[in-house]
C-alpha positions, 0 to 999 in steps of 0.5 A: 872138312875140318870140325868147328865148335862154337863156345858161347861165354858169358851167357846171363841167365835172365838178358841172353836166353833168346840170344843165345838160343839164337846162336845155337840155331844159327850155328846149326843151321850154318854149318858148326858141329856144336856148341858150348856154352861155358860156365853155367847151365841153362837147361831150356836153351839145350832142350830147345837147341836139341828138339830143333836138331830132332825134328830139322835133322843133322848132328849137333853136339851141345854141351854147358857148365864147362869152364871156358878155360878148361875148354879152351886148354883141351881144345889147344892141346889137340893142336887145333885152333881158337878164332875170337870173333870180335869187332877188335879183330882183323878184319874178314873182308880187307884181310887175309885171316880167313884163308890162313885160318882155312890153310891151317886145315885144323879143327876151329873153335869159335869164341862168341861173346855175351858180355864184355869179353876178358882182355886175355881172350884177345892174346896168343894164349887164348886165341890164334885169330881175332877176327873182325866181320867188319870193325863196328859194334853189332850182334854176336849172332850176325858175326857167327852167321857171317863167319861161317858162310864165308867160311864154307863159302856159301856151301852150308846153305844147300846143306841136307840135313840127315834124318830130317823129320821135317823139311822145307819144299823151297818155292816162290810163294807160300809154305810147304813143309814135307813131314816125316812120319815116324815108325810109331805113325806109319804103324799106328798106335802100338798094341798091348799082346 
C-alpha cells in the first residue's frame, strides 16, 4: 500500500492550534503515515499528536518547520505524487480523480489548507490532483477524514494499531478501554541494588 503524508500549510499559531491538532489525529486515526506542518513550529500540537500515537499505538511521523516548498520538491523529485484537497478541485464522488490517483500506485502527499491557499498550489508544478469532497465551503479536517476513507475504502477503520497501550472493546452500550501495563507496572516500582 502506497505511503501517504499529510502537509498542513498556513497553520496560525493562536486561530488553528485545536484544528490542526485535530487534523493530526484525524490523519492518524484514518490511515496516514504522517504529518507536516510546514513553515513554523508549534511545539504543544507535536507533543499532543505523539502521546496520542504512544499510548493509541501505530506508527505516525511528525514533522514542522519545514518550508512547503522544500517539502513539496523533494516529495516530487521521488516521483511521487501531491493531492491538493480543495472545494475547487474534481469532484470525489462525480469524477474519476480517486481511481487515477490509486492507479498511479505511488506514495501521496496531502496538501490541506489553513488559510486561503496560493494560487500556485492549484497548478501542475505544485499539485498532480486538485480534488474536491464536494464543491462547498466546509472544514479541512472533514475533507482529509473523507479522502482517506474513500481512499482506503473503509479498510482504515477495522485497523489494529501496533503496541497500542490502550484500546477501546467496542460494544452497544457503555466504555470499556483494555490498558496495557507496561514492563514498569507489571514489576512494580524499580528497586535501587
Amino acid at each position: 500500500m502506497p505511503k501517504i503524508l499529510v502537509l498542513r500549510w498556513g497553520h496560525r499559531l493562536i486561530r488553528d492550534a485545536r484544528l490542526t491538532t485535530h487534523v493530526a489525529l484525524a490523519a492518524r486515526a484514518l490511515g496516514a503515515d504522517g504529518i507536516i506542518i510546514s513553515d513554523i513550529e508549534d511545539p504543544k500540537i507535536e507533543e499532543t499528536t505523539m502521546k496520542i500515537s504512544r499510548n493509541w499505538g501505530g506508527k505516525f511521523s511528525f514533522k514542522m518547520g519545514t518550508k512547503w516548498q522544500t517539502v513539496l520538491k523533494e516529495w516530487k523529485d521521488k516521483g511521487d505524487i501531491v493531492v491538493h484537497l480543495t472545494t475547487y478541485g474534481e469532484n470525489i464522488q462525480t469524477s474519476n480523480v480517486l481511481e487515477r490517483i490509486r492507479k498511479t500506485e505511488k506514495d501521496v502527499m496531502l496538501i490541506v489548507g489553513s488559510q486561503k491557499v496560493p494560487r500556485e498550489f492549484y497548478t501542475e508544478q505544485v499539485s498532480d490532483y486538485n480534488v474536491a469532497i464536494g464543491n462547498q465551503p466546509h472544514s479541512e479536517c472533514a475533507s482529509l477524514a473523507v479522502f482517506l476513507d474513500r481512499y482506503f475504502q473503509g479498510k482504515e477503520l477495522a485497523r489494529d494499531f501496533e503496541d497500542a497501550k490502550v484500546k477501546i472493546v467496542p460494544q452497544r452500550r457503555g466504555k470499556k478501554l483494555v490498558i496495557q501495563k507496561t514492563r514498569k507496572q507489571q514489576n512494580g516500582p524499580a528497586k535501587k541494588l
